[in-house]
C-alpha positions, 0 to 999 in steps of 0.5 A, spaced: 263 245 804 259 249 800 259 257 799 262 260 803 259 267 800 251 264 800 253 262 808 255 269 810 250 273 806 245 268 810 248 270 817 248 277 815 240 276 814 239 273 820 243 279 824 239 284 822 233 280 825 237 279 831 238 288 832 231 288 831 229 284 838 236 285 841 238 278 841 244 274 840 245 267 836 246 261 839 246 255 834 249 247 834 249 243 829 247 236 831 250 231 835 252 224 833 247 218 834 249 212 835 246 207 831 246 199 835 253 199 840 259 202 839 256 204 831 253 211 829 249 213 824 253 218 819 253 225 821 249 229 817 250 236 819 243 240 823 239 244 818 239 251 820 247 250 823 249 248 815 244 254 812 249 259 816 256 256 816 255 251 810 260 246 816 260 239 816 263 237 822 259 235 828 261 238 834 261 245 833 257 251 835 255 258 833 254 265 836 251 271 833 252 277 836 249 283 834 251 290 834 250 293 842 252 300 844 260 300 844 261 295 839 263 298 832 260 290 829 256 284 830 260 278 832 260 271 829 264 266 833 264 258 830 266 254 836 269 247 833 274 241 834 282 243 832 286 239 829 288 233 832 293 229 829 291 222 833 284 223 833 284 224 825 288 218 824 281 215 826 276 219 825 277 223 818 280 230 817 278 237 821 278 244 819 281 246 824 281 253 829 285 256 824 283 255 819 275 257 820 275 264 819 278 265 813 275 259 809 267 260 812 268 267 813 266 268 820 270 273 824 273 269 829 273 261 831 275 258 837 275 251 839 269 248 842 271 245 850 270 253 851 264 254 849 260 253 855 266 257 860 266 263 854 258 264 854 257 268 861 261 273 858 259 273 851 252 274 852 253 279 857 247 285 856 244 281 851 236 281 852 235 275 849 238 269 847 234 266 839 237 258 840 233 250 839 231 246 845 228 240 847 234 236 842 239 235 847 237 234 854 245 235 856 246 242 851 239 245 855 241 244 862 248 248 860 245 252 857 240 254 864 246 254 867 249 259 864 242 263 864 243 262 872 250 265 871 249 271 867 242 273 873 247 272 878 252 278 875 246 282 874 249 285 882 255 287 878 251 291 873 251 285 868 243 285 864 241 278 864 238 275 858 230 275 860 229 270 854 230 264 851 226 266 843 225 260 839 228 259 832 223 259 828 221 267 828 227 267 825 231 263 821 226 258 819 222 264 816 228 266 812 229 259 810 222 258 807 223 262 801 229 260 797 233 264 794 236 263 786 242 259 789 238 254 794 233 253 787 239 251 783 241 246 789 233 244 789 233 243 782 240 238 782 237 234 787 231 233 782 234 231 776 237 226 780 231 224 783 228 225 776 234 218 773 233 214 779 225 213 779 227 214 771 231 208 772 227 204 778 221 204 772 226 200 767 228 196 772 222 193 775 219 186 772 215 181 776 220 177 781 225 182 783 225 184 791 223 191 793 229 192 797 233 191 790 229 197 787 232 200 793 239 199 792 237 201 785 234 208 787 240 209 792 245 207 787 244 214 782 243 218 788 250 216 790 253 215 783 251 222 780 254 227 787 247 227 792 248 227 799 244 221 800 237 220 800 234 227 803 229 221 808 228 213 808 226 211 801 220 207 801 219 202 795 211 199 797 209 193 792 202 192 792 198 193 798 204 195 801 203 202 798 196 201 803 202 203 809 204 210 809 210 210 811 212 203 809 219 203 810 222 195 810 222 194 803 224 186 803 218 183 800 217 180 792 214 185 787 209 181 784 206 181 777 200 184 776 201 189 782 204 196 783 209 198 786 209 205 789 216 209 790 216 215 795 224 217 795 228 223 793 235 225 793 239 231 796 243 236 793 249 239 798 243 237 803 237 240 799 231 236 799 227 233 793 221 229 794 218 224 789 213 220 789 211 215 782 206 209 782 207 204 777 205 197 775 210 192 776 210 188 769 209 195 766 202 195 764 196 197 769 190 193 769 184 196 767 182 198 775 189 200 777 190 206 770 183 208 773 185 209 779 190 212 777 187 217 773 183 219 779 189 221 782 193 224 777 188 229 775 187 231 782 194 232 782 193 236 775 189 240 779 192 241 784 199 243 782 195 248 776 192 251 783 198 254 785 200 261 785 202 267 790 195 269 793 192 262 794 193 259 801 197 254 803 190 249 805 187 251 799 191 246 794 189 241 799 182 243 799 183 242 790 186 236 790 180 233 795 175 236 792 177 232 784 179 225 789 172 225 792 169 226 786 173 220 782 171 216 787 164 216 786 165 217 779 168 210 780 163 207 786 168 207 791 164 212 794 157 214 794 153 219 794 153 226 793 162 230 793 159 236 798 157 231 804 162 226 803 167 233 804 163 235 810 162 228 814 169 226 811 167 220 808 173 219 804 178 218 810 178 211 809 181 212 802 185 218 803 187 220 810 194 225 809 195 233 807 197 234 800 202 238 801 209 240 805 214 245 806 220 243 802 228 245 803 234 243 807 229 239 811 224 235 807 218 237 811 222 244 811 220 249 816 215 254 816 209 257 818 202 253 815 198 259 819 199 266 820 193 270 823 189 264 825 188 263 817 192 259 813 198 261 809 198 265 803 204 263 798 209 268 796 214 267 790 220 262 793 216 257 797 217 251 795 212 245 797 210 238 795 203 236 791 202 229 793 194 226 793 194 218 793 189 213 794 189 208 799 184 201 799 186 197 804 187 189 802 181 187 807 176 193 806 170 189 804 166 195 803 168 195 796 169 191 790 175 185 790 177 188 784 179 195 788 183 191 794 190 193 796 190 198 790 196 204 794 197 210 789 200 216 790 204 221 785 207 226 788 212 233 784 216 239 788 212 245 786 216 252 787 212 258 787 214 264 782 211 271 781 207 268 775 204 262 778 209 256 779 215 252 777 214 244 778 222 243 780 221 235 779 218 235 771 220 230 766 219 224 771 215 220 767 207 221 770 201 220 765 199 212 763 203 212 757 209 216 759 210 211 765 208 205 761 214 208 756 219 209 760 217 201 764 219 198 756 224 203 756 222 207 752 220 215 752 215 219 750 217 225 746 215 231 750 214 227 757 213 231 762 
């Protein structure tokens, strides 16, 4: 469990909000997925359910019930599984009902079987109900059941619920900007991805498999106290970073190839993001440091770009703008950077945004837009900055020398009232801090 205190200071932030729209809270963690036959993927709790309760036990829900006429307070009920000495020989310990309010600070606990019959009657009056839907078809048609039950008892002068508000009004905008405990969650996360990249580069050499990095890269996340990896590590050597998503990570890693890591750890399941480029026998060819380049100072760019103020597409649009006219600098692209903008000329290099929300979800939640035009960033948003260049081994378009080239870097960058944090510096990143670190060595003052 983590703080009790920060989940019960989250819980009252969102109560407020809920007052606000006379609406009540119904929150369920996730459910337990199974992975092949009678085998399950392990539990890993849903993210808004843990950033009210800090709970890491499945099967469990939680009701937020704000102050109505003739009630001195809100409410907060956590249902979830009792103890069960049987069931926890073989499946692991519980908290338990009783012990719940005391140690998560909630007011009252009860346990889950009951949730469905207690609804009705808790939900009666309440003019709106804020929940997710769409994730478990069983959990929506319960929870359209209690709905018919609560519009059958309007006769009785019972106010039923009239709708059904979706989440992200709600917890997904306090979500999106971290507070100082969430950034030192956020920032644990990144020194341990900062060790396992650090450690991926020296461990690298010509004729070692993806997947060894890989274990490698999971290794110091586990070793170090990480939750887990915050997504699937990819670890793409040589044309295999041309695959945006490559995620099988069993083929040789060649020399005179890169090799590019996209993997970050969790921290009490916060996010990092991290990706590295580097060449596989540590030394890039002439072609790859200067691609790599081109891509590195797009990044530069666009990471000095961001401050309060800015929107959100603009740091795209910076990063864009330097990628394109490196690729002309180059020849892979020619003609002029306003018209390979305007007619997309440079999708076949590039085709992905440069940024994301970042937090308990590595794509984190939150708006992009607000009043049809892209966001403003404020002080405590989190977003990554991840340009890339992507030549394809067939395209013929271009130089051989040029083909099967994927790079991309990418950092976390927090958004602070004088400009920005970059919460994943000290990974090695320049040509010679990565060419350092591949030798084992490291550059005084690397950032």
């Amino acid at each position: 469990m983590s703080d009790p205190a920060f989940h019960e200071q989250n819980r009252e932030r969102l109560v407020r909000l809920l007052r606000d729209r006379r609406a009540a809270g119904l929150f369920f963690t996730s459910a337990h997925k199974v992975r092949n036959h009678d085998c399950e993927y392990r539990f890993r709790p849903e993210s808004d359910f843990w950033w009210l309760t800090g709970f890491a036990e499945p099967e469990s829900a939680l009701l937020l019930l704000p102050t109505l006429e003739g009630q001195a307070r809100p409410r907060q009920i956590l249902y979830l599984r009792d103890r069960d000495r049987e069931r926890e020989i073989w499946t692991g310990r519980r908290l338990g009902v009783t012990a719940a309010p005391s140690a998560l600070r909630v007011d009252e606990a009860r346990p889950i079987e009951r949730l469905w019959d207690d609804l009705p009657t808790l939900l009666k009056n309440q003019e709106r109900i804020v929940t997710r839907t769409g994730l478990e078809p069983e959990r929506d048609r319960q929870l359209l059941e209690t709905l018919t039950k609560l519009r059958w008892a309007a006769r009785g002068m019972v106010v039923p619920p009239l709708e059904l508000l979706d989440v992200a009004p709600f917890t997904h905008e306090l979500r999106l900007f971290k507070t100082e405990r969430e950034l030192e969650h956020m920032r644990r996360a990144a020194g341990i991805s900062r060790a396992a990249h650090s450690a991926a580069m020296r461990a690298s050499k010509p004729g070692l498999n993806e997947c060894e990095l890989d274990a490698l890269l999971e290794h110091e996340f586990r070793r170090r106290g990480s939750t887990g990896a915050a997504y699937t590590n990819i670890v793409a050597g040589g044309a295999n970073a041309c695959i945006l998503h490559y995620v099988e990570n069993d083929q040789p890693l060649r020399d005179g190839e890169l090799v590019l890591i996209d993997a970050g750890a969790e921290w009490e399941y916060y996010a990092s993001d991290v990706t590295r480029t580097f060449p596989v026998n540590g030394r890039f060819s002439a072609e790859q440091k200067a691609l790599y380049e081109v891509v590195l100072q797009a990044q530069l760019t666009a990471i000095a770009h961001v401050r309060p103020g800015v929107s959100f597409v603009s740091v795209h649009e910076v990063a864009l703008r330097a990628l394109v006219e490196g690729f002309v600098r180059l020849g892979l692209l020619v003609g002029k950077a306003e018209e390979l903008l305007a007619n997309e000329g440079y999708r076949r290099f590039y085709m992905h945004r440069t940024s994301h929300w970042l937090g308990l979800d590595v794509h984190d939640c939150g708006a992009y837009v607000r009043d049809g035009a892209s966001r403003l960033l404020e002080p405590g948003m989190v977003l990554t900055v991840e340009p890339g260049c992507y030549v394809a081994p067939d395209d013929e378009s271009v130089p051989s020398r040029w083909r099967g080239i994927g790079i991309r870097i990418e950092d976390d960058v927090l958004v602070t009232p004088a400009g920005h944090e970059v919460l994943t510096a000290g990974i090695p990143k320049t040509v010679e801090e990565v060419e350092a670190a591949c030798a084992g060595r490291t550059l005084a003052g690397a950032t």
